[in-house]
Every structure is written in C-alpha cells, then in structure tokens.
C-alpha positions in Angstrom: 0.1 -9.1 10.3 2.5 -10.0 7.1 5.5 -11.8 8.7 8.0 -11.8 5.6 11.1 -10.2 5.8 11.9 -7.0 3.4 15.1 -5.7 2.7 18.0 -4.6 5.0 17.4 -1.0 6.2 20.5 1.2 6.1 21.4 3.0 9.2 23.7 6.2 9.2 22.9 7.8 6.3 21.5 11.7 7.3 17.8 12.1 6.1 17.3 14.3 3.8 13.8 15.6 2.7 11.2 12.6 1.4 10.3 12.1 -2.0 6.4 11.4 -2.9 7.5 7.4 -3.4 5.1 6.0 -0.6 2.5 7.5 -3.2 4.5 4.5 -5.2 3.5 1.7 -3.0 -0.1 3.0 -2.1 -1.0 3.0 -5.8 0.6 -0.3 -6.2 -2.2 -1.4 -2.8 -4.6 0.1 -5.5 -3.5 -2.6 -8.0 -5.5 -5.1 -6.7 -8.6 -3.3 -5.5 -9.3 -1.1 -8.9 -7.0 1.0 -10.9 -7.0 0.8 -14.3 -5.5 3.1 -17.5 -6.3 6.9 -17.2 -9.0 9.0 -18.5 -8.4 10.4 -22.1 -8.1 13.2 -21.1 -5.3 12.5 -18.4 -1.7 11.9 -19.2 -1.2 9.6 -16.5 -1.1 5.7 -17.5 -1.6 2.8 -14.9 -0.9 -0.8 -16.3 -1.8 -3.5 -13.6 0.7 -5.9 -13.9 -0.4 -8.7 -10.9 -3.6 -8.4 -8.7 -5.0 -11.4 -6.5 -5.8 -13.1 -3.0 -3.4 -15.5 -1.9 -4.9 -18.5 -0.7 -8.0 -17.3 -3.3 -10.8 -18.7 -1.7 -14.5 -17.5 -0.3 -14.4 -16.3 3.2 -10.8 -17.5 4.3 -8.0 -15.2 5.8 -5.6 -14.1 2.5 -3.0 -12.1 1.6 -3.7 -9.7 -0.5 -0.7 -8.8 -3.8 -0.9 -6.1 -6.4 2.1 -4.7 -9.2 1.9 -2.2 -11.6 3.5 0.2 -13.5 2.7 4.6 -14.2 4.0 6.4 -17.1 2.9 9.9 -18.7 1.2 9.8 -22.3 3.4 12.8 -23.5 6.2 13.6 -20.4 9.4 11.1 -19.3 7.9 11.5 -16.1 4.7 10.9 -14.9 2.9 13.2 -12.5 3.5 12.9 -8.6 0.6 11.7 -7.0 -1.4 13.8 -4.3 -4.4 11.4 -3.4 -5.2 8.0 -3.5 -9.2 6.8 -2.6 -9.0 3.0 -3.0 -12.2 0.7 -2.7 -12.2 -2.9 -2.1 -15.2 -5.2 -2.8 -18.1 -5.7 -0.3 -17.9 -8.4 2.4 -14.0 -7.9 2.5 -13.5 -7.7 5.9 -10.9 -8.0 9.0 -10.0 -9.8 12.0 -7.0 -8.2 13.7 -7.4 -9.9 17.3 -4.2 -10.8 17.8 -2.0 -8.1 16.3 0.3 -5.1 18.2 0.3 -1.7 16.8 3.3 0.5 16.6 3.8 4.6 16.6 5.2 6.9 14.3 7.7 7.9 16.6 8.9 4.9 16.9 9.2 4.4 13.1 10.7 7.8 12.8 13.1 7.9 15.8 14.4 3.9 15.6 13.0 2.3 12.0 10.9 -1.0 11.8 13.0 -2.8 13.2 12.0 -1.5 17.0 7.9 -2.0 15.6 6.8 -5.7 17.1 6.1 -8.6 14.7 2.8 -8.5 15.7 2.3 -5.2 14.2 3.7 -5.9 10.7 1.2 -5.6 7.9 2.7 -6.3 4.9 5.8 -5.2 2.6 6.8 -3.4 -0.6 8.4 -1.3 -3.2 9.4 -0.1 -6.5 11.1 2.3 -8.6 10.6 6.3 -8.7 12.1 8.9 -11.1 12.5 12.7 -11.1 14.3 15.1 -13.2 17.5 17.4 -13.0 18.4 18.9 -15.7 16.7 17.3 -17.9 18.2 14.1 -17.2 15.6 11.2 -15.6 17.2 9.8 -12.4 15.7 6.4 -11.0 15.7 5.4 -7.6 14.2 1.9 -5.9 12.9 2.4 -2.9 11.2 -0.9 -0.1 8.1 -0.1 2.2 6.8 -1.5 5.2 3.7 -1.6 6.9 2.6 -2.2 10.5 -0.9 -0.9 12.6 -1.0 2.2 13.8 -4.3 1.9 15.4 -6.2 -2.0 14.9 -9.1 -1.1 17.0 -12.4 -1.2 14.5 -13.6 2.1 13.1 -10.3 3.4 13.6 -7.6 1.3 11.9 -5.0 3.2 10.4 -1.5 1.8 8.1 1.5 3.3 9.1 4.1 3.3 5.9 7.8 3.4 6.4 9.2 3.9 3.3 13.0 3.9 2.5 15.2 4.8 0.1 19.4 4.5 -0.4 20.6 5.6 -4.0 21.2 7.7 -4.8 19.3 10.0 -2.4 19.1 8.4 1.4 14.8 9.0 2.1 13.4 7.6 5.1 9.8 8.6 5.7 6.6 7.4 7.6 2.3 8.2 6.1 -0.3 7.5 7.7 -3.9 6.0 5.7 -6.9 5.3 7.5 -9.0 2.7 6.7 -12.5 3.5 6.0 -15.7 1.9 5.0 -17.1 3.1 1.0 -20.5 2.9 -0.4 -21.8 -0.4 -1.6 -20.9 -2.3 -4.3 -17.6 -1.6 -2.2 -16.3 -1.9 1.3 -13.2 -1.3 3.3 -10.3 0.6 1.5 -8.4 3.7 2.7 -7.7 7.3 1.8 -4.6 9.0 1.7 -3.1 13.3 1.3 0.3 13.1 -0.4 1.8 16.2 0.2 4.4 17.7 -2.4 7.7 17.2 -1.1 10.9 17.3 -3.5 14.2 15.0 -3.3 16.9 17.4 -3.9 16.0 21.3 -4.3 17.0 21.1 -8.0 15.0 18.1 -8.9 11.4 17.9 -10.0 8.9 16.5 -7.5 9.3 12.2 -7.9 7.2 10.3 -8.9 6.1 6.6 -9.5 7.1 4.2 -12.3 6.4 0.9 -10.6 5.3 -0.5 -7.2 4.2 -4.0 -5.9 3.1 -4.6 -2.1 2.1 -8.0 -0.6 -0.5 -7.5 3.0 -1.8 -10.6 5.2 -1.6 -12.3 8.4 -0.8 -15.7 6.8 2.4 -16.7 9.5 1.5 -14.0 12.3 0.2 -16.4 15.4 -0.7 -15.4 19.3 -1.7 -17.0 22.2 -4.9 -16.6 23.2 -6.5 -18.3 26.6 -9.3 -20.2 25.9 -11.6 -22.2 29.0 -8.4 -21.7 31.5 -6.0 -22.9 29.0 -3.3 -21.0 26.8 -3.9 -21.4 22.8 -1.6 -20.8 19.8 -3.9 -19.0 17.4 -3.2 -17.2 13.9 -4.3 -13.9 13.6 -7.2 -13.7 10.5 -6.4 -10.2 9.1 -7.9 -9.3 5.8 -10.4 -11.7 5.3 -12.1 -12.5 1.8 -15.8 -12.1 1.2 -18.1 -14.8 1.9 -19.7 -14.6 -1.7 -18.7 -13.5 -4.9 -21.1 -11.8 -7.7 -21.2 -12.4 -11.4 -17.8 -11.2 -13.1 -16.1 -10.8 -9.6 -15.6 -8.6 -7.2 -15.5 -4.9 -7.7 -13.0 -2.5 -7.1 -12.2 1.1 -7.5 -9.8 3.6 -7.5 -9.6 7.6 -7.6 -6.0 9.4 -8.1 -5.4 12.4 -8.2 -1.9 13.6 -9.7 0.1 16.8 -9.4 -1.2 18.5 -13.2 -4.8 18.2 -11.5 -5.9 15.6 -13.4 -7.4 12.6 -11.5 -8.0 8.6 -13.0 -11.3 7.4 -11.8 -11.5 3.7 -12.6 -13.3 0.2 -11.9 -11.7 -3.4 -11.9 -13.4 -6.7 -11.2 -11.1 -9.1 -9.4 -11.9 -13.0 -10.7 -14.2 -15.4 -8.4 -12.3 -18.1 -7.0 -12.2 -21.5 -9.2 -14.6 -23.9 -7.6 
C-alpha cells in the first residue's frame, strides 16, 4: 500500500525484550479516527496534534495521517497502554486488489526489508519513556506496516516496530480490522501485552506518535480484455458522503492503572 520510505533499519544489534512502543504508533492511527483528552477521572492525557485525509476529497482513494502526544495528569510517565478499539466513520472503505501480504516470520526472522512493496501499508513513529531509578529515559522508535492477510472480512496489519537507543527493540503485532456499529465503520482492535525494556525499568510507554497509511504510489498490472494494464491499488478509500459537522470517529484505551479514555472526534467535510 504506502510506498514511502522510513528509516534505515539497523541490523546486528541482539534483541532484547520489546517495549509496549507499537502501543505508540497504534494510538497515534487513533489520532485521526477519534481520540481525544481523557476522562476526569483518568490520568492519561491525549492531545491530537494532526489528523486528516490526504487528497481530502469524497469518495477518492487517500492517505490517511494522524500525530499526537500522551502525558499523565499527576506521574512523568504516562501509563502503558493495553488496548486500543479505534472506529472510523461510516462509508470508509477499502480496495486492496492489487496489494501482496507478508508473514510475521518473515518480519521477525529477516525485517521489512524481505516484505514486498506491494504489501507496505504505511509508516511511523515517535518517542517512548520509562523509568529507572527515578530517572525518565526517552527512546524514538520508527514503525512499519504491511498486510498480513488483505482478503475481506479478514484483513489484518502486521506492525514492525524498531528501536536503536539506547535499548535495540525489534518487535512485530498483529491488529485485525473489523467492522463497528454505525455511525462508524472499519477500524481495528488490538491486546498490548505488558512487556518491559530492561528488567529494572518501568513498563514504557507513549509520549508521541505520528503514522501516515495509503496506497497513493503502489501500482500493479492487471489484464484487462487480453491486454496487460498498469493500475494503482485504491486502498483506504474515503466515504462517498459526509454528515453535518464531519465524520465521526471514536476511540477506547485502555491503560496499565485500569483506567480507559472513551472519546468521540469529528473529522472536517472536505472544502467544496
């Protein structure tokens, strides 16, 4: 799907056990389709920093972009995240004829780089911390994501996520995409398990995150009445119509302390 190019990967370096940072990313896809600042009575904070569609347009292939950034009300740290529900607008749909899939295996054994183009769905990162000692460390982290199944009713992400400094992370989660209740459509659902970065350190957790997902330079050839045909794959598709104060989102997070951040966004109509 998404053909630009992310960051260099760095080979070599002996894994060592993940940190939560793909819930980093995830929540930065939730940008654009509905998160919003916590419940009073939860000490997480989300501050949506960019959310859009890219071309923004009724019923055109897009890409979709989201940034943000999590703090904690009264800790230097927020929560780690342990699910992520993310619903996108009704009518949002997608056209993945065209597109390759790749396997965890793959991702874990040899990185993205042995995934096909065909299978890339979009890019990412951001910044986690954790604590040792008392002291805050920060590490920036990248994401990619390709298809791990594109057949409808059963499309799933797969997300490699990779980190350098100071700890070396390389990890790969799975979220399905499903179909939610009206006034929403297709988002996904994903179980963060609690994993720690160094034995010492607290569980990480997300600060800031940004992704970009599309099909906007991914093309295939497709044979049409005998003859071969260069055609661009659609992917994520925008809805056909768009209500009275934009399209609704929503998102549901649930964090580490057991609280959770239900929240609603409405994503502008395109500009006639």
């Amino acid at each position: 799907m998404y053909t630009g190019v992310g960051k260099g990967w760095e080979r070599g370096m002996p894994r060592m056990p993940g940190v939560r940072a793909i819930a980093m990313t995830l929540v930065g896809c939730a940008l654009l389709l509905g998160v919003g600042a916590g419940a009073a009575q939860a000490e997480e904070t989300v501050t949506i920093t960019q959310a859009g569609f890219s071309p923004d347009a009724l019923g055109v292939p897009t890409n979709v972009f989201g940034a943000a950034t999590i703090g904690s009300t009264n800790l230097p740290v927020p929560s780690p995240i342990t699910h992520i529900n993310v619903m996108g607008p009704a009518g949002l749909t997608l056209n993945l004829e065209g597109t390759g899939t790749c396997t965890a295996a793959t991702l874990e054994n040899t990185g993205p780089q042995a995934c096909s183009t065909d299978s890339k769905a979009g890019f990412g990162g951001g910044e986690g911390a954790y604590e040792i000692a008392h002291e805050v460390i920060h590490e920036s982290f990248t994401v990619d994501f390709f298809l791990g199944d594109n057949h409808p009713g059963h499309i799933e992400l797969l997300v490699y996520l990779d980190g350098s400094s100071p700890v070396s992370i390389q990890l790969v989660f799975t979220a399905p995409v499903i179909q939610f209740p009206k006034p929403y459509g297709l988002g996904f659902s994903l179980n963060v398990p609690l994993i720690k970065v160094l034995p010492e350190a607290s569980d990480a957790s997300a600060i800031s995150a940004f992704f970009t997902a599309g099909a906007k330079n991914v093309a295939y050839y497709k044979t049409i009445h005998g003859k071969r045909k260069l055609e661009h794959v659609k992917g994520i598709i925008t809805p056909k119509t768009c209500p009275r104060g934009g399209w609704p989102g929503a998102s549901e997070i649930s964090f580490e302390d057991g609280s959770t951040v239900k929240s609603t966004t409405k994503i502008p109509c395109p500009k006639k």
